[in-house]
C-alpha positions as CSV (number, residue, x, y, z in Angstrom):
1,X,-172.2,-43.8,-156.9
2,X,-174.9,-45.9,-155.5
3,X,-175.8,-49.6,-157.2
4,X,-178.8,-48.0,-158.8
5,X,-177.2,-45.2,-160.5
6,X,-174.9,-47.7,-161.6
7,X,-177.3,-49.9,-163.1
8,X,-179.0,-46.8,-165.1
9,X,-176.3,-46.0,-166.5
10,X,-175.3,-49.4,-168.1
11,X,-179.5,-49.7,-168.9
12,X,-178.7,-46.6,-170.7
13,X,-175.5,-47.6,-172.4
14,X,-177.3,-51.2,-173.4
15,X,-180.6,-49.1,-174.6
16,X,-178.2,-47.1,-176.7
17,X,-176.3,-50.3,-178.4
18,X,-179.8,-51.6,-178.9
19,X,-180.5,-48.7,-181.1
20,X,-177.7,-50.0,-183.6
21,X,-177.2,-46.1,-184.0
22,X,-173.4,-45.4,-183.1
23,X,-174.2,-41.6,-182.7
24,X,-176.4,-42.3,-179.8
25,X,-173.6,-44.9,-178.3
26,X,-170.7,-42.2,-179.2
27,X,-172.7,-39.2,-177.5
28,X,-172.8,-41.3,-174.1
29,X,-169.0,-41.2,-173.9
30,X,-167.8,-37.5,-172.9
31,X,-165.9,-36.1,-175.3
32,X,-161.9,-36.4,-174.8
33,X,-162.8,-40.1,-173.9
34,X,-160.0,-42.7,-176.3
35,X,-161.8,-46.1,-176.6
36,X,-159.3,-48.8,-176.5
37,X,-160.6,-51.6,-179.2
38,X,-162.1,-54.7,-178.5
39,X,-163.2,-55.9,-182.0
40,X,-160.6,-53.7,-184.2
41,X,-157.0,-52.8,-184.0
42,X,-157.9,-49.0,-184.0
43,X,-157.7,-47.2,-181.2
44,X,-160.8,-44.1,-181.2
45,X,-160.1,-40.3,-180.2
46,X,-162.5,-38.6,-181.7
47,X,-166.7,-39.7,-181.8
C-alpha cells in the first residue's frame, strides 16, 4: 500500500468521524472487525 492510499484512507476515516454519524464510522470497519476500547471498557463485535 502506497503513502497515498494510506492517507485516503485515514481522509476517509476522519471525513467519516466528522459526520458525527457512527453508522458511517461503523460501515468503514469490515464486518468481523472487534474494536478494542479506547474511551469505554467495552470491547465491540458487532457494528
Amino acid at each position: 500500500m502506497t503513502d497515498f492510499e494510506i492517507t485516503a484512507l485515514f481522509d476517509e476515516w476522519n471525513n467519516a468521524l466528522q459526520t458525527r454519524d457512527p453508522e458511517q464510522v461503523a460501515n468503514l470497519y469490515a464486518g468481523n472487525a472487534i474494536f478494542l476500547p479506547t474511551m469505554s471498557n467495552r470491547v465491540r463485535h458487532t457494528h
